[in-house]
N, CA, C and O of each residue as an XYZ file, in Angstrom:
608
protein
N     -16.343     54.289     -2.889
C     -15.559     54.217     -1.666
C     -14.081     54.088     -2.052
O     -13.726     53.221     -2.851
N     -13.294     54.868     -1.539
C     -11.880     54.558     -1.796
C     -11.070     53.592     -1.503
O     -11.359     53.127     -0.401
N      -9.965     52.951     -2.114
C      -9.826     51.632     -1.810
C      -9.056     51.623     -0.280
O      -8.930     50.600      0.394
N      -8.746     52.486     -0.023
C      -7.903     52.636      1.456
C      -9.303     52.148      2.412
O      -9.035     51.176      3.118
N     -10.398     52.533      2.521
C     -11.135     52.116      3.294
C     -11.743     50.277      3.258
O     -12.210     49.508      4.097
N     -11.473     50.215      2.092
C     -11.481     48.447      1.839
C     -10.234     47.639      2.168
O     -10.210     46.413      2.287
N      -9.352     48.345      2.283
C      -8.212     47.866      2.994
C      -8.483     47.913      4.244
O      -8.096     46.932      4.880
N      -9.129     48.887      4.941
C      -8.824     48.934      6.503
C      -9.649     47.786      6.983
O      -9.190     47.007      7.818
N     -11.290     47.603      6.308
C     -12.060     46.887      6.102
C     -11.348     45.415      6.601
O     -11.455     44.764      7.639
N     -10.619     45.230      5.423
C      -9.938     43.840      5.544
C      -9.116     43.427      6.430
O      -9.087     42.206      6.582
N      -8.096     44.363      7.383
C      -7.386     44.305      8.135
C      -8.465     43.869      9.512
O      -8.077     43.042     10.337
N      -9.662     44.446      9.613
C     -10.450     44.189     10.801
C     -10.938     42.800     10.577
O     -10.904     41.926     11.443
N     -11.346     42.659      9.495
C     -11.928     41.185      9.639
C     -10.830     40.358      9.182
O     -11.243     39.201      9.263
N      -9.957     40.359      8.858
C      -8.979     39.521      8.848
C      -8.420     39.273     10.485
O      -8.558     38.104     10.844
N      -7.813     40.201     11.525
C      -8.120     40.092     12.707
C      -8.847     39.733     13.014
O      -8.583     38.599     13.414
N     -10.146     40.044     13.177
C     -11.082     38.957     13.473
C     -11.331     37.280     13.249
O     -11.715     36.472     14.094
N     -11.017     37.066     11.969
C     -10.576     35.755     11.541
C      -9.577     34.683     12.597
O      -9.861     33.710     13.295
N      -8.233     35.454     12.289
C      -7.292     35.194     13.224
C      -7.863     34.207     14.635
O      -7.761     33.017     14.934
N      -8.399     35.225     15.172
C      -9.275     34.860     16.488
C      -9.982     34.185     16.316
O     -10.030     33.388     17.252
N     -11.032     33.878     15.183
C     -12.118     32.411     15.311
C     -11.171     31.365     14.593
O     -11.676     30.327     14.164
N      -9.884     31.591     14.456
C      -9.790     30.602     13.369
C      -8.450     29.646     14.608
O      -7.916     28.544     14.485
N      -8.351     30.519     15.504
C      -7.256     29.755     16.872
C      -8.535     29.314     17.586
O      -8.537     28.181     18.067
N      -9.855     30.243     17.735
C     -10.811     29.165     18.393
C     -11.397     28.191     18.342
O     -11.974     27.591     19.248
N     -11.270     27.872     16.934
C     -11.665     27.026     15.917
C     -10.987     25.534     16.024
O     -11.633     24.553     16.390
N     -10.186     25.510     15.812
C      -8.670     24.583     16.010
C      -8.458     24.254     17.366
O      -7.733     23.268     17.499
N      -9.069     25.033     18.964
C      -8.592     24.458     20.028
C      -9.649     23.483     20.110
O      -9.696     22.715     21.071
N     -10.804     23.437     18.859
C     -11.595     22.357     19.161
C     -12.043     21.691     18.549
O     -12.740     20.814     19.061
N     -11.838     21.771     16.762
C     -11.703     20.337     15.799
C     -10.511     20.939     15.003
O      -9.817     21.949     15.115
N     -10.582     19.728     14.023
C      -8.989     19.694     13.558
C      -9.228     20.318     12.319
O     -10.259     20.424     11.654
N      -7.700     20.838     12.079
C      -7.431     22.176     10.897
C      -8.473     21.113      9.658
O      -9.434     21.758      9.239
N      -8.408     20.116      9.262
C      -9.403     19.359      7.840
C     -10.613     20.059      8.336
O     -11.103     20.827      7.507
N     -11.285     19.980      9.609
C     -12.836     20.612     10.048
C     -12.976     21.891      9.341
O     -13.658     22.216      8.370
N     -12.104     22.565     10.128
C     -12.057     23.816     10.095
C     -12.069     24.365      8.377
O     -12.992     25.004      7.873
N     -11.162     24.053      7.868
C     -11.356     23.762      6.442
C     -12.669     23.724      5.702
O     -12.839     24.498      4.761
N     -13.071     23.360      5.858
C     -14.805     22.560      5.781
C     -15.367     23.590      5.531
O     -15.681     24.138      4.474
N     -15.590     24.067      7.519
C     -16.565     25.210      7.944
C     -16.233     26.694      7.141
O     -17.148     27.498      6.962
N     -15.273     26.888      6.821
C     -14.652     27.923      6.203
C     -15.170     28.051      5.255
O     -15.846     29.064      5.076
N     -15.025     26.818      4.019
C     -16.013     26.476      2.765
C     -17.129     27.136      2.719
O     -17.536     27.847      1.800
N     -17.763     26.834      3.993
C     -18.915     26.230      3.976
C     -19.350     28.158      4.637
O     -20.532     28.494      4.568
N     -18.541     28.957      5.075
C     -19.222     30.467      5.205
C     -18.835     31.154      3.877
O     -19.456     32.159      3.532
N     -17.775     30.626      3.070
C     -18.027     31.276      1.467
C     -19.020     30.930      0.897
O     -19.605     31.863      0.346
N     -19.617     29.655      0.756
C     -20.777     29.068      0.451
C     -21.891     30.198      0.643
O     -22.232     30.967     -0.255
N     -22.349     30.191      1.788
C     -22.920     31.361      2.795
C     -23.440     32.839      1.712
O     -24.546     33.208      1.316
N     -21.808     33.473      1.486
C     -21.681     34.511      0.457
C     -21.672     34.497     -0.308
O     -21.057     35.400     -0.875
N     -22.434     33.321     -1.216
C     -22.229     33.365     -2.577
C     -23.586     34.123     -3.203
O     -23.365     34.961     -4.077
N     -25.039     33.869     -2.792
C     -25.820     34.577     -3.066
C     -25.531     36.273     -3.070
O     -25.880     36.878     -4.084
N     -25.019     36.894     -2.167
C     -24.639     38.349     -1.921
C     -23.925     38.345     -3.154
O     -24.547     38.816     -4.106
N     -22.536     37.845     -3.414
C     -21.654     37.889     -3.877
C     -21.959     38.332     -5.656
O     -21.608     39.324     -6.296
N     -22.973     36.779     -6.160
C     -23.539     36.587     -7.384
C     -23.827     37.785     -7.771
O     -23.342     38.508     -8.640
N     -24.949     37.960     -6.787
C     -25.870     38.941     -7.669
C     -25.117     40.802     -8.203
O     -25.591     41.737     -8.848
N     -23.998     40.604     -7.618
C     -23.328     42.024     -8.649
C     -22.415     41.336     -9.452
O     -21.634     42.180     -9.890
N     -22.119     40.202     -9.872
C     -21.631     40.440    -10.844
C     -21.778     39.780    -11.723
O     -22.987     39.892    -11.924
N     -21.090     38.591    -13.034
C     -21.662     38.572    -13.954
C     -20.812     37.226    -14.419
O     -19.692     37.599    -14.769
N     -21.023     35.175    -14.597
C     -19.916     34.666    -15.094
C     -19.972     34.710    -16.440
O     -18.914     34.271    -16.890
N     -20.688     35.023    -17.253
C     -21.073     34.845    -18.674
C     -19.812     35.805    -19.725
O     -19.566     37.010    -19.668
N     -19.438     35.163    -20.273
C     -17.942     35.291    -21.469
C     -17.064     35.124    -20.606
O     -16.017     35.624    -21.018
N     -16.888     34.452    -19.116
C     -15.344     33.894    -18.896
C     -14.731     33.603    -19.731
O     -15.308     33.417    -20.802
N     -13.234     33.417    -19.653
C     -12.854     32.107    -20.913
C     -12.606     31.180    -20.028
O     -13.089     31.242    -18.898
N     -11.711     30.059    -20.479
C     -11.395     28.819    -19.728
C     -10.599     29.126    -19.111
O     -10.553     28.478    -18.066
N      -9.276     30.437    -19.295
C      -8.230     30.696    -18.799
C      -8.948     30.962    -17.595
O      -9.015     30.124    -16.696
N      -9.487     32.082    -17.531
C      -9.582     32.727    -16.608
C     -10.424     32.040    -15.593
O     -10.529     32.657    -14.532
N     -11.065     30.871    -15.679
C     -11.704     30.375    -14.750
C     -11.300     29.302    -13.985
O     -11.757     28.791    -12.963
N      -9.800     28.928    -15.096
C      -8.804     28.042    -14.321
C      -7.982     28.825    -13.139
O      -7.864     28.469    -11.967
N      -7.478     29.919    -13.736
C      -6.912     30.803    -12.878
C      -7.823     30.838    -11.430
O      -7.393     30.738    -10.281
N      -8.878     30.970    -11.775
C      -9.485     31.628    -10.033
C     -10.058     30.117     -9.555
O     -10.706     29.957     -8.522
N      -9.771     29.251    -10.309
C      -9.778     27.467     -9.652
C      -8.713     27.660     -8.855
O      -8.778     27.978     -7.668
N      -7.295     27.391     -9.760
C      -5.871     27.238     -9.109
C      -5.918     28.453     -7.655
O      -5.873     27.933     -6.541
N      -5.995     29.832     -7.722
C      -5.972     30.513     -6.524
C      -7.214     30.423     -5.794
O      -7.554     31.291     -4.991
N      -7.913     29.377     -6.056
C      -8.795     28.748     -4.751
C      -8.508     27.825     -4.058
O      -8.751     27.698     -2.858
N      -7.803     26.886     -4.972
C      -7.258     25.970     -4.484
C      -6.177     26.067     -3.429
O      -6.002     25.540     -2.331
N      -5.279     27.253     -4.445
C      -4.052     27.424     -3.151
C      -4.369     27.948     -1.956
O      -3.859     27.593     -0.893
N      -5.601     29.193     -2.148
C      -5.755     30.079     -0.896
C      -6.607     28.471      0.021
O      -6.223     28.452      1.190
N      -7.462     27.421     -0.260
C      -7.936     26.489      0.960
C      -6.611     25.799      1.232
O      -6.607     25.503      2.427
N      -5.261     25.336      0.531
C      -4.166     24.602      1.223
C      -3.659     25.710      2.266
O      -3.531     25.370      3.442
N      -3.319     27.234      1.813
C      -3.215     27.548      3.152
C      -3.808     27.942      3.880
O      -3.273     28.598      4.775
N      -5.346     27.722      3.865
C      -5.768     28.008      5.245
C      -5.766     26.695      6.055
O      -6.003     26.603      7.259
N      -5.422     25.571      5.098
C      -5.340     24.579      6.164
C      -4.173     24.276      6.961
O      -4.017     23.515      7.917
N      -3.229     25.211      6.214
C      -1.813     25.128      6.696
C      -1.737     26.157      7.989
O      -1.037     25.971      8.984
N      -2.375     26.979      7.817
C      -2.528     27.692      8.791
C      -3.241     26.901     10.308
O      -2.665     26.549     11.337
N      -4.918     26.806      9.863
C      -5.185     25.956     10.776
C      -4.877     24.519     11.230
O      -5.562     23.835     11.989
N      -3.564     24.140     10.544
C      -2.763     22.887     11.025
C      -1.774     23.470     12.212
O      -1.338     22.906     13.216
N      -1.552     25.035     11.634
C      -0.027     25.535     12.568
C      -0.973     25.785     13.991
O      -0.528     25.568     15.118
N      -2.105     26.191     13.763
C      -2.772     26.419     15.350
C      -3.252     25.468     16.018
O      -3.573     25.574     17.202
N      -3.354     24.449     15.350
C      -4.089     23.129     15.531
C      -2.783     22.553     16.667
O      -2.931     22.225     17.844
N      -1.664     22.569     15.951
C      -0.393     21.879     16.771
C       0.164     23.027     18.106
O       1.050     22.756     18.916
N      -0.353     23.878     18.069
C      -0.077     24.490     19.318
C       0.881     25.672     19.251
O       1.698     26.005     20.109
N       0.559     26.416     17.729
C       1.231     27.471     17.596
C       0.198     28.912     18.551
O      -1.018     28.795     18.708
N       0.778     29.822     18.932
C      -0.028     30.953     19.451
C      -0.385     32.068     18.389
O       0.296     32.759     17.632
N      -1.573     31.970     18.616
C      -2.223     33.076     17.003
C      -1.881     34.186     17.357
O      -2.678     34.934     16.791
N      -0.977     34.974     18.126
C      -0.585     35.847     18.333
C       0.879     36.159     17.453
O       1.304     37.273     17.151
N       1.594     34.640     17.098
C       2.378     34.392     16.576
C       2.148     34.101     15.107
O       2.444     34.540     13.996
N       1.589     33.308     15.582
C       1.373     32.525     14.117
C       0.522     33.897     12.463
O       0.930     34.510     11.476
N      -0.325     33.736     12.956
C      -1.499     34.985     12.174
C      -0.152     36.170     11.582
O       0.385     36.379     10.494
N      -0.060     36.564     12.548
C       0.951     37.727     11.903
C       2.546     37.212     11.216
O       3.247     37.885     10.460
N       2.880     35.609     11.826
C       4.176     35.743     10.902
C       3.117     35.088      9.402
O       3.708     35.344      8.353
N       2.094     34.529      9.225
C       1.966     33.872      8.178
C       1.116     35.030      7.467
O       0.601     34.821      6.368
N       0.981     36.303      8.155
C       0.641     37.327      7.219
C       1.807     37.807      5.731
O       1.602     38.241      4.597
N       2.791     37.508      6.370
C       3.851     37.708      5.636
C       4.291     37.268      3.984
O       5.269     37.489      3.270
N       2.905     36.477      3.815
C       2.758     35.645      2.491
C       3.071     36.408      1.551
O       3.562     35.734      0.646
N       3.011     38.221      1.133
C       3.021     38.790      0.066
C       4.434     38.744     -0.011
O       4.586     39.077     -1.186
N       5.480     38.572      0.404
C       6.839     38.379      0.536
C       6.570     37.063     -0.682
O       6.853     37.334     -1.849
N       6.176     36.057     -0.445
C       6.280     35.276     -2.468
C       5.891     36.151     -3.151
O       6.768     36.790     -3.732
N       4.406     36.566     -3.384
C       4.143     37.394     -4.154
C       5.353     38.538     -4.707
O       5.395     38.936     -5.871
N       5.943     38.802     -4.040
C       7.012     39.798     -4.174
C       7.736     39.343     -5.351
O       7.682     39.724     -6.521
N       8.703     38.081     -4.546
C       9.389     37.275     -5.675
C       8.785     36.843     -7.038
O       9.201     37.160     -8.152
N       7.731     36.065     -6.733
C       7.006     35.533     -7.811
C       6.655     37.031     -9.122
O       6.887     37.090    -10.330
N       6.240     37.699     -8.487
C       5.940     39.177     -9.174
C       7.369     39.786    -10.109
O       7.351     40.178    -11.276
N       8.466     39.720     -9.250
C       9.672     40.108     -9.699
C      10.009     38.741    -10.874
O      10.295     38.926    -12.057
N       9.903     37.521    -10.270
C      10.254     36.549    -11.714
C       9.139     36.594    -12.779
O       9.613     36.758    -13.903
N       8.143     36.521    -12.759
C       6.989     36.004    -13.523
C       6.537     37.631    -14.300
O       6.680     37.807    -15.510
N       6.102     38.491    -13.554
C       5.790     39.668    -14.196
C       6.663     40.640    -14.063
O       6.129     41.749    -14.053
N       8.107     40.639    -13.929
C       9.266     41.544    -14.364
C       8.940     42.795    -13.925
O       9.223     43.804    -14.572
N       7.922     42.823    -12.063
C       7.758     43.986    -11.501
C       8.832     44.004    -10.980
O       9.554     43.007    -11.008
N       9.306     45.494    -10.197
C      10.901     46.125     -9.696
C      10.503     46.610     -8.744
O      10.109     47.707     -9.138
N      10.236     46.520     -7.208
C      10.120     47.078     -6.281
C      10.902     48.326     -6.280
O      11.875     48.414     -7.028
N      10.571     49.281     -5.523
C      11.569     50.407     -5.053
C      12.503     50.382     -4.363
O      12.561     49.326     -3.733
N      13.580     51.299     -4.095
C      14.224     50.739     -3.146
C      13.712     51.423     -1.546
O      14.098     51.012     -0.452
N      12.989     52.277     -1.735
C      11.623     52.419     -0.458
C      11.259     51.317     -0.227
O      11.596     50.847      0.859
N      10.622     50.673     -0.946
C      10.176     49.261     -1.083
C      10.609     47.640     -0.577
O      10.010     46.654     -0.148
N      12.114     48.043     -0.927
C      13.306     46.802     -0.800
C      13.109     47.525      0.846
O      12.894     46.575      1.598
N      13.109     48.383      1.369
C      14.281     48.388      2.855
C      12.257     48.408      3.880
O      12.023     48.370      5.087
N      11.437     48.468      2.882
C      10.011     48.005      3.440
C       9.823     46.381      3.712
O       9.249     45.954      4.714
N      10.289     45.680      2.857
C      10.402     44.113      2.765
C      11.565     43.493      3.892
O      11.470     42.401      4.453
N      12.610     44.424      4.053
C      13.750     44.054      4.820
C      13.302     44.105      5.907
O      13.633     43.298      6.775
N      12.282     45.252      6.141
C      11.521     45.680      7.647
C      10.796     44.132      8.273
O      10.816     43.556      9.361
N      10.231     43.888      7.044
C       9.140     43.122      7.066
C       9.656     41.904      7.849
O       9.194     41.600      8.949
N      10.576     41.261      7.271
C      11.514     39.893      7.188
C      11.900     39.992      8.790
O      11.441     39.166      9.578
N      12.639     40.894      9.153
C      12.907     41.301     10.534
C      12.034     41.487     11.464
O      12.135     41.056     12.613
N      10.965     42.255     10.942
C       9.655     41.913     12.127
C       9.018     40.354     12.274
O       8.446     39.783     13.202
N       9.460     39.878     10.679
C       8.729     38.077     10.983
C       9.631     36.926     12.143
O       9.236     35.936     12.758
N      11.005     37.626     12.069
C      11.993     37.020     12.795
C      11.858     37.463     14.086
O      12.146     36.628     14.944
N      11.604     38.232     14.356
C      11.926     39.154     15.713
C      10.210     38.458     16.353
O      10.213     37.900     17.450
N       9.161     38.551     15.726
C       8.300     37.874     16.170
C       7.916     36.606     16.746
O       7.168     36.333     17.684
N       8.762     35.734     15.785
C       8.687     34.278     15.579
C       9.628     33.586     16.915
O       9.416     32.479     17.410
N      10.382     34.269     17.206
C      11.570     34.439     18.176
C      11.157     34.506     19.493
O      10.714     35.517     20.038
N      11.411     32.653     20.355
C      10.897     32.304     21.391
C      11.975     32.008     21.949
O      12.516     31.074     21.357
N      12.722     32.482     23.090
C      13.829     31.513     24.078
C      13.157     29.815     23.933
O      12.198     29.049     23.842
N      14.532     30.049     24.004
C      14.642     28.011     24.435
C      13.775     27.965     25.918
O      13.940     28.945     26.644
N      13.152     27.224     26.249
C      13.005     26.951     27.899
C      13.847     26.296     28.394
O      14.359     25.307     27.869
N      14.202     26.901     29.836
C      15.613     26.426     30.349
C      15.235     25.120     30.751
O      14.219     24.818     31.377
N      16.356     24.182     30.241
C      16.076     22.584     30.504
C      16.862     22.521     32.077
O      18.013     22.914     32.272
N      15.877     21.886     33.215
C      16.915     21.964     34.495
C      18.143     20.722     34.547
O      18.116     19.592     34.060
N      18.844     21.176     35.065
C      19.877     19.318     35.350
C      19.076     18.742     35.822
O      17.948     19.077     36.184
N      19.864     17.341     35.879
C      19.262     16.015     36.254
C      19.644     16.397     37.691
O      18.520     16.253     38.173
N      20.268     16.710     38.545
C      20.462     17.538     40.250
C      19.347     18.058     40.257
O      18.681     17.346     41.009
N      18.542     19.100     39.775
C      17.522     19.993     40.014
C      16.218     19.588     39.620
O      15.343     20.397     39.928
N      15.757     18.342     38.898
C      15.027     17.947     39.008
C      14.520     17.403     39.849
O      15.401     16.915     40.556
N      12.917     17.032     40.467
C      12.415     16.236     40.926
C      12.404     14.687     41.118
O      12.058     13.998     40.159
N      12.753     14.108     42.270
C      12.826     12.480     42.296
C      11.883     12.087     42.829
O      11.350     12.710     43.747
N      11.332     10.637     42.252
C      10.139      9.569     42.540
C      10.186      8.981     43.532
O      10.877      8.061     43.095
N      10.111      8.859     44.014
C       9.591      7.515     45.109
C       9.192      6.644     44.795
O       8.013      6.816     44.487
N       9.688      5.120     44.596
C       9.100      3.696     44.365
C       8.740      2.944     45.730
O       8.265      1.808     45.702
């Protein structure tokens, strides 16, 4: 299968995610949610096992996919903390899609990759759609005249 179709793959159930993961949060808290998440990789691990193979890891390499387990559960809890507090997954999901923007950097310091400059004015796109997204008016605060008064 070509990898373009495992991409599209991922884009659907990642959307999908999105959506159980704001439904998730309007009704236990992002630590739960956390959990349950675990707990459907758990789920896939039999499928998962049986194609492939842990035997001659080294230590490196099994620290490595520790550490990016570790990081990928802090942000999903960071995530389901941002929906938890009353962000809109309409908002939220797509600006925190934006994560390959470190990768970018990190890639450019650590492995001395060079984006294009196709590339650079693709990232600039990017940055601007996260802003332009994220981007809520103030709600108009009324005067103290236009407010409502109590009765004692």
């Amino acid at each position: 299968m070509h990898w373009m179709a495992y991409a599209g793959f991922a884009i659907v159930l990642w959307g999908l995610n999105g959506l159980f993961m704001k439904l998730g949060t309007n009704r236990v808290s992002a630590q739960s949610m956390v959990i349950w998440v675990t707990a459907g990789f758990v789920v896939l691990l039999p499928f998962l096992w049986s194609g492939t193979t842990l035997a001659g890891l080294s230590a490196s390499v099994i620290f490595v996919g520790l550490i990016a387990g570790t990081v990928n559960g802090l942000g999903n809890w960071a995530v389901f903390a941002c929906l938890e507090k009353g962000a809109k997954a309409s908002v939220a999901i797509p600006l925190t899609a934006l994560y390959p923007l470190w990768t970018i950097v990190l890639a450019t310091a650590f492995l001395k990759e060079r984006p294009t400059s196709l590339q650079w004015i693709g990232i600039a796109l990017a940055v601007a759609g996260g802003a332009m997204l994220s981007y809520e008016p103030a709600a108009a605060v009324a005067s103290p005249e236009e407010q409502p008064h109590c009765v004692q």
